[in-house]
N, C-alpha and C positions, 0 to 999 in steps of 0.2 A: 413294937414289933421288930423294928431293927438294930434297935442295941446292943443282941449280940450275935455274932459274928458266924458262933459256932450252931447257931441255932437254924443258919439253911445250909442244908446237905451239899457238899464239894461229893460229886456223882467219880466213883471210878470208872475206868475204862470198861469192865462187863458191865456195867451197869448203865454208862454211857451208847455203849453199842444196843442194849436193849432197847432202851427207850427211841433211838433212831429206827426203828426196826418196827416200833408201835406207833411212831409218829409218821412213816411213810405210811401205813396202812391208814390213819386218819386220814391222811390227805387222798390217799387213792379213794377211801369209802369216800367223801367230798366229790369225788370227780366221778365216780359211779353214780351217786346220786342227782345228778343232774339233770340225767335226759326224765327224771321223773317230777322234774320241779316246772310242773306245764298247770295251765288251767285245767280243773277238771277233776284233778287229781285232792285225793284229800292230803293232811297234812301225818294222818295216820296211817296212809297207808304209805307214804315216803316210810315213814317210823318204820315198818313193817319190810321196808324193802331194805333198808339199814342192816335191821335184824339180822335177816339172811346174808347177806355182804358181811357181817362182822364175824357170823356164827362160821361162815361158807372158809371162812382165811382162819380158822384156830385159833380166834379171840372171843372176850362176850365184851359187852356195853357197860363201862363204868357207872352210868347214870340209872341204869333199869335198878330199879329198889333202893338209891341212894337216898340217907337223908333222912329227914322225919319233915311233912311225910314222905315215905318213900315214893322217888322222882316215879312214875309208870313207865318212861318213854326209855326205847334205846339210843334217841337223841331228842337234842332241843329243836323244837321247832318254833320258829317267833314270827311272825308278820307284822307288818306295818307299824303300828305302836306297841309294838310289844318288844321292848330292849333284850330282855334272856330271861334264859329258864320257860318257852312257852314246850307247854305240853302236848304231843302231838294227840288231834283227836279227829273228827267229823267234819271239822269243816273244811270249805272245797273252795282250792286257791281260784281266783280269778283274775282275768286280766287287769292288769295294773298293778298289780301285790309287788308289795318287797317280800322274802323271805330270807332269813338267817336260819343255815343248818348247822348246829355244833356238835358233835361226834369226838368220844371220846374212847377208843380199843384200847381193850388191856390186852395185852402179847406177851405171853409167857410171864406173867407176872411184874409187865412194864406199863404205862401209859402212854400216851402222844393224845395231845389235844387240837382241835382245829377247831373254826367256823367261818365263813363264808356267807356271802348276798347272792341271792338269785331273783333275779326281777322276772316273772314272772309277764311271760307276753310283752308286748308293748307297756313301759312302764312312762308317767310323766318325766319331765325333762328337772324338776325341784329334784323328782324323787333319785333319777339318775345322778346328779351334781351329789346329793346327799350321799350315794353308795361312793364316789369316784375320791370325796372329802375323806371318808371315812378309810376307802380303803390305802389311798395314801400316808394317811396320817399315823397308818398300822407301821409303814415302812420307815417313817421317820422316827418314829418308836423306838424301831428295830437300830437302826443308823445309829443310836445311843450307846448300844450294846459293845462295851470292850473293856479288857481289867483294868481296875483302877479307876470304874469310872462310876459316881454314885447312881441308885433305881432312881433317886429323883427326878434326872435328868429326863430319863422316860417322856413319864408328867407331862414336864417344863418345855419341852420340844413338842409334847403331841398339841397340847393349851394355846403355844403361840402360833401355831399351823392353825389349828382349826376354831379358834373362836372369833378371829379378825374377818372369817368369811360369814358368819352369823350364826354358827351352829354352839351347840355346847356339850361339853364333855361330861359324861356322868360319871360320879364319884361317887357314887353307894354300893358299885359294884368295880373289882379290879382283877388285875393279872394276879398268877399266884404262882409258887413252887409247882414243877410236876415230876412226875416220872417213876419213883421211888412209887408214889402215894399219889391220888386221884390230887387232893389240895395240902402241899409242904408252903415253909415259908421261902421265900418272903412275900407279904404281898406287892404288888407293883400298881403303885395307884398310875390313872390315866391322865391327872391332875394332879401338880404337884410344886412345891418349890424346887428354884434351882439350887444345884448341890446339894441337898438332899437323901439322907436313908443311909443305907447300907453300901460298903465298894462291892462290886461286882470283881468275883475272882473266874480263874479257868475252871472248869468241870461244874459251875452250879446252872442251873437250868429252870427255866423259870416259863409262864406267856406272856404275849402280850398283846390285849383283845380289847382294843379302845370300843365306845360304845358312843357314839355322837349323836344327837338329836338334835332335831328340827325347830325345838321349840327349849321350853326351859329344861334344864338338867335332874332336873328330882325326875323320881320315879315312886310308883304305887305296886306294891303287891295283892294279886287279886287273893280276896279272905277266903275264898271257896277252894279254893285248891293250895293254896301256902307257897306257891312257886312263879306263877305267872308273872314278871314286872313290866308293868307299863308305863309309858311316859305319863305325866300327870294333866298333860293339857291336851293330848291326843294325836298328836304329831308323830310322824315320820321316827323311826330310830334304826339305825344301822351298827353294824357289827364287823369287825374280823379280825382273826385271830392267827398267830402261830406259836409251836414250841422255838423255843431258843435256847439255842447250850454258847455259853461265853468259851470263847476258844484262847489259845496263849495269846493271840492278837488281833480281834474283832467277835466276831459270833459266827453262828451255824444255826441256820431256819430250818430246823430238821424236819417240817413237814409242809416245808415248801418242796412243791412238784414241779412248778413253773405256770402253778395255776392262775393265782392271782399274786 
C-alpha cells in the first residue's frame, strides 16, 4: 500500500479548505450529540438525531447506504464490545455503557471524519481508565504527525503507550486517507513497526482512530448484518478519532473543537 508515493492525494489549498469546513461540522455534530447520549435513549434514535443535525447544516452522512451491504445508519454506533461499524438500532443505552459515535459529513462535496466515547451515566472505573488509554493514545498518535516523518511511527508510538498498561491495539481495522473520498490512501495502521510506510508530506490528510481493547486484539464481525465488529472475548473496546492535514511543520486536527 505504500510503495508509491503518488498513490495518496497531496490535497490543494480549495480542496484543503473544504475538508476543514466538513471536518468542523463532524466534530460540532459530535458535540450536539451528546446531550442525547443518556440512558434511556435508544442507539437509533441518536442515529436519527444525527440525521437531522447533518441534513439541518447542508450536508448528508457518508455512511447511510455505504458499502455492500449498504451501512443503514447515518452514523456508527458501537457499545461496549463492539469496536466499529455498530449499527444504530432499538436498543436502549443504560447505565454503565460505553458508547463510540463516529460521524462522518460530506460538505459540499468534502468529508471530515470524527469519533468519540460517551460513558453513558455512572460508568465503572476499568471502564473509565479504558476510555482515558484510549483517548490519549489518539494524541500520541497525532504527536507523530510532521513531514518527513514515516505512518509507521503512528503505530509504533500508539503500541508502546498502550500495551505496557494491559490493553491491546487492534489491527484489523485502521486510519485511512480522507477528504477527497469517504476512504483514499494511505492506510494508517494503529500497530506498527518503527520507521515504517510511507513519508508523510504537507497537504496529505489522513485519520487516526486507535481502537484499544480490554482484552485480546482480534475482532469478530457479526454474519447477520456484515458490519458489526466485536471484540472476540467480550471485553470493553474504545475508540477516537480525528482528521489530520500534515502542515509545512507539524499537523492540523482539523476536527478537533477542543472536545476531547
Amino acid at each position: 500500500m505504500f510503495g508509491k508515493k503518488s498513490r495518496i492525494l497531496i490535497k490543494n489549498q480549495e480542496q484543503i479548505e473544504g475538508i476543514k469546513a466538513a471536518s468542523k461540522l463532524a466534530a460540532q455534530t459530535l458535540k450536539y450529540l451528546e446531550q442525547y447520549a443518556v440512558p434511556g435513549n435508544t442507539t437509533k434514535y441518536i442515529d436519527q438525531k444525527c440525521a437531522e443535525f447533518t441534513q439541518d447544516h447542508g450536508a448528508i452522512a457518508a455512511t447511510k447506504g455505504y458499502g455492500h451491504p449498504p451501512f443503514p445508519g447515518h452514523c456508527c454506533t458501537s457499545v461496549n464490545d463492539v469496536v466499529c461499524h455498530g449499527i444504530p438500532s432499538n436498543y436502549i443505552l443504560k447505565e454503565g455503557d460505553i458508547l463510540n459515535i463516529d460521524v462522518t459529513p460530506i460538505l459540499n462535496g468534502y468529508y471530515g471524519d470524527t469519533c468519540k466515547m460517551y460513558p453513558i451515566g455512572e460508568i465503572s472505573t476499568q471502564a473509565a481508565n479504558l476510555i482515558e488509554t484510549t483517548r490519549q493514545s489518539l494524541w500520541i498518535g497525532i504527536e507523530q504527525v510532521k513531514p518527513g516523518n514515516r505512518f509507521g511511527n503512528i503505530g509504533f508510538a500508539i503500541s508502546k503507550f498502550v500495551q505496557p498498561k494491559g490493553y491491546s491495539v487492534v489491527f484489523e481495522f485502521a486510519g485511512h486517507g480522507v477528504g477527497v473520498e469517504f476512504h483514499e490512501e494511505p492506510q494508517v495502521d494503529h500497530s506498527a513497526a518503527k520507521d515504517s510506510g510511507a513519508i508523510m508530506q504537507p497537504g496529505m490528510i489522513f485519520t487516526i482512530e486507535p481502537m484499544i481493547n480490554q482484552g485480546k486484539a482480534r475482532c469478530k464481525v457479526d454474519k447477520y448484518d456484515g458490519w458489526t465488529a466485536r471484540t472476540i472475548d467480550g471485553k470493553l473496546s474504545a475508540q477516537f478519532e480525528h482528521t489530520i492535514l500534515v502542515t509545512d511543520d507539524g499537523f492540523e486536527a482539523l476536527t478537533d473543537i477542543g472536545d476531547f
